[in-house]
N, C-alpha and C positions, 0 to 999 in steps of 0.2 A: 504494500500500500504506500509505501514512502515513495518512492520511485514512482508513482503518477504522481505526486507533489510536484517534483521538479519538471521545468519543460524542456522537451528533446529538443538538439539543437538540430539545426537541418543540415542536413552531410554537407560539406564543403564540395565536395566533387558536384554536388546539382548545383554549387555555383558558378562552375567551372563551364558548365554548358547553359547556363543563361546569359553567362556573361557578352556583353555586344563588342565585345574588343577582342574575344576569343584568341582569335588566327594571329592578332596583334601583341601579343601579351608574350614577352620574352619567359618569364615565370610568375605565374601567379602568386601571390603573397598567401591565400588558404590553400592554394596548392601546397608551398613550400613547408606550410607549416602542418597539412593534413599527412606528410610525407615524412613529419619529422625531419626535417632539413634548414634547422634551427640557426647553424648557422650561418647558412646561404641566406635566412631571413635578417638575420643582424647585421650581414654585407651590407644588404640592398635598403636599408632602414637604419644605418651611423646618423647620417643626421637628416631624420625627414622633413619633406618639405610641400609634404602630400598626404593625405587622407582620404580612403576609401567610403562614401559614403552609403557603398553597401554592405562593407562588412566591415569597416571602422578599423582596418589596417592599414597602417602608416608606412610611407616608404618615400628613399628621395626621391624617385621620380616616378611620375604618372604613371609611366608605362609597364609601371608593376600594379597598378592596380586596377580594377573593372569600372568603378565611377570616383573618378579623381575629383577634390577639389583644392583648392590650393590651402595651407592649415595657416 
């Protein structure tokens, strides 16, 4: 019963295919990090200068993320 308390997260991989930048997306940031690829995510995120406003992942540049805005 505890376990329907919390809400599931939505798999990061169905955002990987919603994403409208897909083909353009050198690594995605919930890719890198549904991958475990921690610190290929702390490369790309030293000092960001971007935020994802669909899945609120930071990175320096846009092009790691699916709806960039500037932070």
């Amino acid at each position: 019963m505890i376990a329907g308390i919390f809400k599931q997260k939505e798999n990061p991989m169905s955002e990987l295919k919603s994403c409208p930048k897909g083909a353009e997306h050198k690594a995605h940031m919930c890719q890198l990090k549904h991958e475990g690829r921690i610190e290929e995510m702390d490369k790309h995120s030293a000092q960001p200068k971007f935020v994802c406003n669909k899945c609120g992942a930071k990175a320096d540049e846009e092009g790691y993320l699916c709806n960039p805005r500037p932070i």
